[in-house]
C-alpha positions as CSV (number, residue, x, y, z in Angstrom):
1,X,33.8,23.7,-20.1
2,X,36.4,21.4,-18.4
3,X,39.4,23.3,-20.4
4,X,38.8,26.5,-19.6
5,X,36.1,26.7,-15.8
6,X,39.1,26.8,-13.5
7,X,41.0,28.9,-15.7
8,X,38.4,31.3,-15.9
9,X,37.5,30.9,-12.3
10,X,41.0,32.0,-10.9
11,X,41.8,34.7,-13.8
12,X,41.6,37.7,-11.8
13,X,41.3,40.4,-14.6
14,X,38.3,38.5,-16.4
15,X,37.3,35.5,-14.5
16,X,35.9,35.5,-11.0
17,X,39.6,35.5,-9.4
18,X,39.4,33.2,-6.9
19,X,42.0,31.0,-5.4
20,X,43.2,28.4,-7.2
21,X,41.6,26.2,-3.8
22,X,38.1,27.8,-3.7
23,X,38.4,27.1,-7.8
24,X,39.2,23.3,-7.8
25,X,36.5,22.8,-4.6
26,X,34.1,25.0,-7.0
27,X,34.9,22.9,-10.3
28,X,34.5,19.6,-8.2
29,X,31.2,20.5,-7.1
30,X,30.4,21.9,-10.6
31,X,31.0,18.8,-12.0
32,X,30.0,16.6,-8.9
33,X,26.3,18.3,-9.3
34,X,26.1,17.4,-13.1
35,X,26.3,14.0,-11.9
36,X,24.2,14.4,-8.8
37,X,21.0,15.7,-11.4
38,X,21.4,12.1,-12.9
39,X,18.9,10.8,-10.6
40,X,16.0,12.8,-11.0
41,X,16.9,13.2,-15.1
42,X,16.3,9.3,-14.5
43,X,13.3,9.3,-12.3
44,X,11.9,12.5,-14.5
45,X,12.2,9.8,-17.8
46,X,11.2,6.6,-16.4
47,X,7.7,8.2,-14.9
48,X,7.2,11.1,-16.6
49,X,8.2,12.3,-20.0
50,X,10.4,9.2,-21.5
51,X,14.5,9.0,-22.0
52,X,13.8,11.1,-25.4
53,X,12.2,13.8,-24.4
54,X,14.2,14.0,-21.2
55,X,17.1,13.8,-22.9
56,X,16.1,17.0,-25.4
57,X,14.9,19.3,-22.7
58,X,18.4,18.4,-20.9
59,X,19.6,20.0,-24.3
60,X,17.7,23.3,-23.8
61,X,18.9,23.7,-20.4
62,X,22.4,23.2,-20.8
63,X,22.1,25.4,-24.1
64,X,20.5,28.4,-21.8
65,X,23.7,27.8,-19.4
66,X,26.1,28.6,-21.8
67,X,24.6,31.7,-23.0
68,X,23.9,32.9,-19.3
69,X,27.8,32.0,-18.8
70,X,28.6,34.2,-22.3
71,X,26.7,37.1,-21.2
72,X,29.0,38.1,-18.8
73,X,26.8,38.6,-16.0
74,X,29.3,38.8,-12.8
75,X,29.5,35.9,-10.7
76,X,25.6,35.3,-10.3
77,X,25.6,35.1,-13.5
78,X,28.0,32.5,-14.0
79,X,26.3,30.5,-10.7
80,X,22.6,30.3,-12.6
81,X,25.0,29.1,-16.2
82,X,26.4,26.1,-14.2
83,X,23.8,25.5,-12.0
84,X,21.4,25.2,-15.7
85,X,24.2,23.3,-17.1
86,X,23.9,20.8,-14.7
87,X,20.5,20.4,-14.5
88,X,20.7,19.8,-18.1
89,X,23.4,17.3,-18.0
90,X,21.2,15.2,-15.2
91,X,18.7,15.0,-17.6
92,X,21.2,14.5,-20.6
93,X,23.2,11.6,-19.5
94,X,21.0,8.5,-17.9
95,X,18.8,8.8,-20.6
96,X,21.1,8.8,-23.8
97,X,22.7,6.1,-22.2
98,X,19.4,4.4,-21.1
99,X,18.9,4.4,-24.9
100,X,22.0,2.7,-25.7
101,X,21.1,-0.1,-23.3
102,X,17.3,-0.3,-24.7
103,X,18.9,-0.8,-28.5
104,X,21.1,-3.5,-27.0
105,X,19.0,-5.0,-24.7
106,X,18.3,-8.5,-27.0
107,X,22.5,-8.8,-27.1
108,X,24.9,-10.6,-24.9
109,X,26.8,-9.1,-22.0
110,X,29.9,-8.4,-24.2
111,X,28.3,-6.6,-27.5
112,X,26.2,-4.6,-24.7
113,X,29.9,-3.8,-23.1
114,X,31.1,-3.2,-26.5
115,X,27.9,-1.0,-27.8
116,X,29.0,1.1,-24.4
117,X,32.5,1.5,-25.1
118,X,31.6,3.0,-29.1
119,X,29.3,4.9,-27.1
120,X,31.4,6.2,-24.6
121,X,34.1,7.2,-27.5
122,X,31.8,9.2,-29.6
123,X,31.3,11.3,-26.2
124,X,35.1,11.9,-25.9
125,X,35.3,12.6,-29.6
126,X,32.7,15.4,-29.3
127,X,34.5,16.4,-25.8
128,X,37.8,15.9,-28.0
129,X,36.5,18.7,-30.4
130,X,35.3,21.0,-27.9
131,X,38.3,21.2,-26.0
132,X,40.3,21.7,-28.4
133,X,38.1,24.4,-30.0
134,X,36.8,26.2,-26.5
135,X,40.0,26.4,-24.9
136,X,42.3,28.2,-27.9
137,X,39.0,30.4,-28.3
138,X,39.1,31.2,-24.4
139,X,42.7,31.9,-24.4
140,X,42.9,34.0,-27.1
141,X,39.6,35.6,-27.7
142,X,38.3,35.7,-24.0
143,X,36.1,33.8,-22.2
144,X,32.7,34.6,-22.9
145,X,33.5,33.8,-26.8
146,X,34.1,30.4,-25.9
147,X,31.0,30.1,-23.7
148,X,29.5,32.0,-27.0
149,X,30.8,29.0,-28.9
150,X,29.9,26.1,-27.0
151,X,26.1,27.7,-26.9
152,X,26.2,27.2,-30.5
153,X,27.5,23.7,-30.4
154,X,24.9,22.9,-28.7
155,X,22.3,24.3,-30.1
156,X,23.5,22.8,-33.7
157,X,23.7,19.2,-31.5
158,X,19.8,19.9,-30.5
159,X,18.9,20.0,-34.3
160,X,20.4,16.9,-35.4
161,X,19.3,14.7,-31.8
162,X,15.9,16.2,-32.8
163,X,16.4,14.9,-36.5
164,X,18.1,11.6,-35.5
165,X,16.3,8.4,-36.7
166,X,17.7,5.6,-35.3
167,X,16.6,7.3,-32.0
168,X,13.3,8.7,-32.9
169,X,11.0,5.5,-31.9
170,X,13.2,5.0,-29.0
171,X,12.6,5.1,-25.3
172,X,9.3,7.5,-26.3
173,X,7.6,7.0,-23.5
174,X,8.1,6.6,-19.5
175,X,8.2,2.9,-19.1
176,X,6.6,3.2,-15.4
177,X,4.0,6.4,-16.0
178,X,3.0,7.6,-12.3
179,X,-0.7,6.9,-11.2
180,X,-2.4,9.8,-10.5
181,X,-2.2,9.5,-7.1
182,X,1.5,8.9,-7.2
183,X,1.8,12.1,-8.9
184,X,-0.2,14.1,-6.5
185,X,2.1,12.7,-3.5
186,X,5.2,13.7,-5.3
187,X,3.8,17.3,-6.1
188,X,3.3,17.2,-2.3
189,X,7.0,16.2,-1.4
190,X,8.8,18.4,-3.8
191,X,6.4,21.4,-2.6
192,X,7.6,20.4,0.9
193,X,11.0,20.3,0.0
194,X,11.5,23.2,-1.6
195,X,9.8,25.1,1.1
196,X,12.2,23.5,3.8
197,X,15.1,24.5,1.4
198,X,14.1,28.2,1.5
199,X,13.3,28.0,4.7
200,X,16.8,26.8,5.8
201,X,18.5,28.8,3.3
202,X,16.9,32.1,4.7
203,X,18.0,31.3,7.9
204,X,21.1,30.6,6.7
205,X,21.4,33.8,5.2
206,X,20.5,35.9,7.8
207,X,23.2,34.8,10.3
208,X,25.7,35.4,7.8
209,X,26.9,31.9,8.2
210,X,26.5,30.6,4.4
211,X,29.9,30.7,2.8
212,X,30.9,28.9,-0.4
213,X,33.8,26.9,1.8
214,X,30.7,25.7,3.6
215,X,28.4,25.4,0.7
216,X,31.0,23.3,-0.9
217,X,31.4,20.8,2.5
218,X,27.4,20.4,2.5
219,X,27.1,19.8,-0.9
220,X,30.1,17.0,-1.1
221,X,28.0,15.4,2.3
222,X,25.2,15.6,0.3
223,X,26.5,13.6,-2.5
224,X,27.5,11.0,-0.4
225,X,24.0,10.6,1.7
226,X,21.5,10.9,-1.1
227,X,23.2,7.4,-3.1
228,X,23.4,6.0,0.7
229,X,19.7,6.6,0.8
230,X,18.5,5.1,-3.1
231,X,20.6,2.1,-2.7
232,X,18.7,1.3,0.6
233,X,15.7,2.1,-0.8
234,X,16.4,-0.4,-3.6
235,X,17.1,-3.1,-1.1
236,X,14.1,-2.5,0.7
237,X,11.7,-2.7,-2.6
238,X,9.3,-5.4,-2.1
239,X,8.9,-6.4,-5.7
240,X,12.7,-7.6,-6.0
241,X,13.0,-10.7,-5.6
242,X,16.2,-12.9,-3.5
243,X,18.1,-12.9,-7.1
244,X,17.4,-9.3,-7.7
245,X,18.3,-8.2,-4.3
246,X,21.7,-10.1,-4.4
247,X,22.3,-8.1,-7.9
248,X,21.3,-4.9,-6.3
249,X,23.7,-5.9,-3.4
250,X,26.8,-6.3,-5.9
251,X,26.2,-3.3,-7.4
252,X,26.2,-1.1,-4.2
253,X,30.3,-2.7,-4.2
254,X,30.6,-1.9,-7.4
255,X,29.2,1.5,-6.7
256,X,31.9,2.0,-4.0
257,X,34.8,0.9,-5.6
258,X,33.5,3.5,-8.4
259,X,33.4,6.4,-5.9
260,X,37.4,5.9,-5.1
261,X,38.1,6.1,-9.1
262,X,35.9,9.2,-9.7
263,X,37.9,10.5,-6.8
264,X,41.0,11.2,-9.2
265,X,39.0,11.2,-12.7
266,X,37.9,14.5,-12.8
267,X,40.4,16.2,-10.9
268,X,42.1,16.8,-14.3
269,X,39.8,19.5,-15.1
270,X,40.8,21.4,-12.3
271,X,44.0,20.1,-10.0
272,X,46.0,18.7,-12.9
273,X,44.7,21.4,-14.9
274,X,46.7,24.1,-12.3
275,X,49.7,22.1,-12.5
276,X,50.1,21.8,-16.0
277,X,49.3,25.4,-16.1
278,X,52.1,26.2,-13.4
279,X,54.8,23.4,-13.9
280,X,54.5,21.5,-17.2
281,X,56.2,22.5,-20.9
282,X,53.9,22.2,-23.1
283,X,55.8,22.9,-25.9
284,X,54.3,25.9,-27.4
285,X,50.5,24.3,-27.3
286,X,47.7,25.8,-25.0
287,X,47.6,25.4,-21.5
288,X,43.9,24.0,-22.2
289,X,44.6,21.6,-24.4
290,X,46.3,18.8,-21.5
291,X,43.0,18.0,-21.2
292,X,42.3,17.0,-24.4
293,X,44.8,13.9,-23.7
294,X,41.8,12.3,-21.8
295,X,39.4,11.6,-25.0
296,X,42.4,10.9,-27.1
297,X,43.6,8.2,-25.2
298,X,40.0,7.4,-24.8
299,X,39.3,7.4,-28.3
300,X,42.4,5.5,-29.3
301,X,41.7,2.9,-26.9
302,X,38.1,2.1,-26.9
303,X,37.5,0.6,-29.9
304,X,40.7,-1.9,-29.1
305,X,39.0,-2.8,-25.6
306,X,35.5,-2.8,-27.6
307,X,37.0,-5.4,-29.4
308,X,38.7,-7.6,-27.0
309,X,35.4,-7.3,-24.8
310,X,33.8,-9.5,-27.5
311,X,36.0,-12.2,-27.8
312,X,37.4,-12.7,-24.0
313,X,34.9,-12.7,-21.0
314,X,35.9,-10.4,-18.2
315,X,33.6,-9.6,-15.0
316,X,32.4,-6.7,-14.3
317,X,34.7,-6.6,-11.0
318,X,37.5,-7.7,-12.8
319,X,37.4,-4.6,-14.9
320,X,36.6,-2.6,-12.0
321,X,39.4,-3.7,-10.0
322,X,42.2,-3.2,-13.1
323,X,40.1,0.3,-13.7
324,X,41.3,1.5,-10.0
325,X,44.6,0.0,-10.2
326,X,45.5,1.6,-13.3
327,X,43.3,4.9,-12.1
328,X,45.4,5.2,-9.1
329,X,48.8,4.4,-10.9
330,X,48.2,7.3,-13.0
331,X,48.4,9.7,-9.6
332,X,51.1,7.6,-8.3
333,X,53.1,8.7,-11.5
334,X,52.1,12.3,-10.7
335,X,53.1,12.4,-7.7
336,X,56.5,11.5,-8.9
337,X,56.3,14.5,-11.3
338,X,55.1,16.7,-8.7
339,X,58.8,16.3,-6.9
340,X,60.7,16.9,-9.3
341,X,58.2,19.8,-10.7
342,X,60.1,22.6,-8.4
343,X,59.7,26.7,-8.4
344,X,60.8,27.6,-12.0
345,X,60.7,23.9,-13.2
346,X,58.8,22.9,-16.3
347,X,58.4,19.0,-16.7
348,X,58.0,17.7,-19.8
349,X,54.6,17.1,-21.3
350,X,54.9,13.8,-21.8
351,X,54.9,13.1,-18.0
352,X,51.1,14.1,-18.4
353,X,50.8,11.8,-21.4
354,X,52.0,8.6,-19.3
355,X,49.0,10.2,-16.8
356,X,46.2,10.1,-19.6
357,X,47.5,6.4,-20.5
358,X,46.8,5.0,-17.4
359,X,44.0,7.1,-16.5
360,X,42.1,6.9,-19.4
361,X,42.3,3.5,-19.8
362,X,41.2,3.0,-16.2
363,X,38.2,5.1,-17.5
364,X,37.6,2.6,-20.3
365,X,37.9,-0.8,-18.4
366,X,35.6,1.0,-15.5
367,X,32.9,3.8,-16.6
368,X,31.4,2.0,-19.5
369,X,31.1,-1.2,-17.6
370,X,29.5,0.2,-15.1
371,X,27.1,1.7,-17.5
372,X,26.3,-1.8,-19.1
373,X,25.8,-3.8,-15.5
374,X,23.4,-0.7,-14.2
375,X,21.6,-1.5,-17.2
376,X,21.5,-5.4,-16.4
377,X,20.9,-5.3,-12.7
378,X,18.6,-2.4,-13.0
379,X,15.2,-3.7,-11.3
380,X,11.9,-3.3,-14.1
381,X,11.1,-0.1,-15.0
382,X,14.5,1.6,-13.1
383,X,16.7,1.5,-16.2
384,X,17.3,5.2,-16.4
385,X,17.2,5.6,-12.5
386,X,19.7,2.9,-12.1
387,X,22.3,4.5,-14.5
388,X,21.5,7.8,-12.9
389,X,22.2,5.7,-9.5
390,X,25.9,5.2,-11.5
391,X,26.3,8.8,-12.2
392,X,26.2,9.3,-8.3
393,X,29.2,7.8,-7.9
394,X,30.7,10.3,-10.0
395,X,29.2,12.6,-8.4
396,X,30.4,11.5,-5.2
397,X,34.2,10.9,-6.1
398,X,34.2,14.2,-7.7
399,X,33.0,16.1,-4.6
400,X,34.9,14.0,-2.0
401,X,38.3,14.3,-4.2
402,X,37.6,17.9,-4.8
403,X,37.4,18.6,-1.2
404,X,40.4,16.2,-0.5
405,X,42.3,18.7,-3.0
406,X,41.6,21.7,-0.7
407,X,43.6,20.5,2.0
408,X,46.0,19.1,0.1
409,X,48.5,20.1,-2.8
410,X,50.6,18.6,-5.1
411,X,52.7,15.3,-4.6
412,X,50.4,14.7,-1.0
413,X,47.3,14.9,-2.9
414,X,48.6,12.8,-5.7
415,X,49.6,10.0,-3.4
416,X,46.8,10.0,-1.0
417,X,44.3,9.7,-3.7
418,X,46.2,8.0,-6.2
419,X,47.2,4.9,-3.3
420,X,44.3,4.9,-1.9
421,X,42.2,3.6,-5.6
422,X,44.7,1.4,-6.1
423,X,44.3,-0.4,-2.6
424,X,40.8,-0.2,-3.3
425,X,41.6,-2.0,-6.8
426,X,43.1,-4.7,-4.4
427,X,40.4,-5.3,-2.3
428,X,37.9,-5.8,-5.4
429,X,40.3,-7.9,-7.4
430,X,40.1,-10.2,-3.8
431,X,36.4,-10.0,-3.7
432,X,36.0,-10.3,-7.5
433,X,34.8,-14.6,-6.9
434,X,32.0,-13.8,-4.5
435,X,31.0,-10.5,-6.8
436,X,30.5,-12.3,-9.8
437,X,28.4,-15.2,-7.8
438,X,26.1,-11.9,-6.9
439,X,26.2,-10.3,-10.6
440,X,25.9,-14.0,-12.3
441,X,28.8,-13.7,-14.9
């Protein structure tokens, strides 16, 4: 989906043919919301139906969102394919990666960090795969066959998690079931909610004021309130103790410095992917295929860092602070590109291969540690909430830097977003003694 949604999305003959601004704001908030559904996938596991089961009805929905996407229904019909993707992808990710913390959880900090980082590879190798596969299949066979495609890549991946035994006995059950009068005051607050949602969106409606420019803005707001609000709420829990509190504490830094590296992450699937389209040679390969630099470098690298991450202790915001550093390098050196990318100028492909490098392994001293520390700060019974608390910050850096790239283009966006992670890089690598006093490494 990340090779081919904004190239679909700004294809005016059979895509949706919007500008290539609407597009990357639309991707961003695409990808922002499959992040965003972390939290309740979390909360739906750790109360209701366990990480398992979560994690295979995630499956379902993200398999009916590919076929609704192949059908080739107009543009509502691509709306209800990514809007069920995501859904299914909140309830996907916390909870497979709940279950890599819950098969790790007798192991020391650095074969957890390791476990994560073999983890977070054989996710880039499938995304490796798919990539490659999707986007020559979009290019040359149209769209829908590659949404055709990836529904049955997913439905074959349904059949072996289903079959998998390694994962069969774990994370069964909802480690914190709701009481039943928990359950009847939630029932009451979603019924509440959804009817203030119609209610506003109706209104909305009818003044003719709800445009997706708009919908976009209020939706990147939204991703920044909503992981304002759960943090707090953690703080305010009165079964944490001072030590958990402090933890909790840490991790809401952590959490921020996050946000400013999610910022440039996942602009490759839409921003980078419009350059390369427009300015870069690449050398007779698919226009679809830059973005399958990201897992290769992510591949090649993690089982180095995996490595190194058992023998050599590094804190959690020491890796965070190298991530954004070398995160916001890799738009520095765009930026460079970008000038000397003029009207009727291809660069050279490898200028996007010194990108991935610093990007991806960025990605690799950040994401998966983040994973591993939500895992060991995560209060009792919050495991999958607290790595669906994670997945907000990628939620939140992909909306805000989404909405960043509407306004800006090219070498300004590159540099404003690229120097702002690495100042933020800075700032943790200067707080990184008081942060590991709160995270106790």
């Amino acid at each position: 989906m990340r090779a081919v949604l904004a190239l679909f999305l700004i294809d005016p003959a059979n895509g949706l043919g919007m500008p290539k601004t609407t597009a990357v704001g639309l991707v961003g908030a695409y990808l922002s919301a499959c992040y965003l559904t972390a939290l309740p996938g979390g909360w739906i596991a750790d109360r209701l139906i366990g990480a398992r089961r979560a994690a295979l009805a995630g499956g379902v929905a993200i398999l009916a969102g590919h076929v609704a996407l192949a059908l080739e229904t107009g543009a509502t019909g691509v709306y209800a394919g990514l809007l069920l993707i995501a859904i299914g992808t909140g309830l996907q990710k916390p909870n497979m990666t709940a279950m890599v913390g819950t098969l790790y959880a007798d192991e020391s900090d650095g074969e957890r960090d390791a476990a994560y980082s073999r983890f977070y590879a054989s996710v880039n190798a499938g995304g490796l795969a798919a990539t490659l596969l999707v986007g020559w299949l979009g290019l040359h066979y149209g769209w829908n066959t590659a949404f055709g495609v990836a529904a049955v890549a997913m439905a074959f991946s349904l059949v072996v998690f289903k079959l998998s035994g390694s994962l069969r006995d774990t994370a069964g059950a909802p480690d914190r079931p709701l009481t039943r009068a928990e359950a009847h005051a939630v029932t009451v607050r979603v019924l509440w909610a959804v009817a203030a949602v119609l209610v506003v969106g109706a209104a909305v409606l009818a003044t003719g004021a709800l445009t997706l420019t708009r919908a976009l803005t209020a939706f990147a707001a939204l991703t920044v309130i909503v992981p304002v609000v759960c943090i707090g709420r953690l703080l305010r829990r009165r079964d944490l103790d001072d030590r958990g509190r402090a933890g909790i504490r840490a991790y809401a830094g952590l959490f921020a410095a996050a946000v400013a590296f999610f910022c440039i992450l996942d602009l490759a699937a839409s921003s980078v992917q419009l350059f390369a389209a427009d300015h870069v040679d690449m050398m007779g390969l698919p226009v679809t295929w830059q973005a399958a630099l990201n897992p290769i470098m992510t591949i090649a690298f993690a089982g180095v860092l995996a490595a190194v991450w058992r023998k050599v202790k590094v804190s959690a915001p020491a890796k965070f602070s190298t991530g954004l550093v070398l995160g916001g390098s890799s738009f520095l050196l765009l930026a460079l590109a970008a000038t000397r990318a003029t009207e009727g100028t291809h660069i050279s492909i490898l200028w996007l291969v010194g990108l991935y490098v610093l990007l991806s392994t960025g990605e690799l001293f950040l994401a998966p540690t983040g994973l591993s520390i939500s895992h060991k700060l995560a209060p009792a019974g919050t495991g999958s909430q607290l790595v669906g608390v994670f997945f907000l910050a990628v939620a939140a850096g992909d909306a805000i830097g989404s909405q960043v790239a509407t306004h800006l283009t090219g070498a300004a966006l590159y540099v404003t977003l690229g120097g702002f992670a690495v100042l933020a890089g800075l700032a943790m690598c200067a707080a990184t003694p008081r942060m590991r006093l709160l995270t106790r490494e």
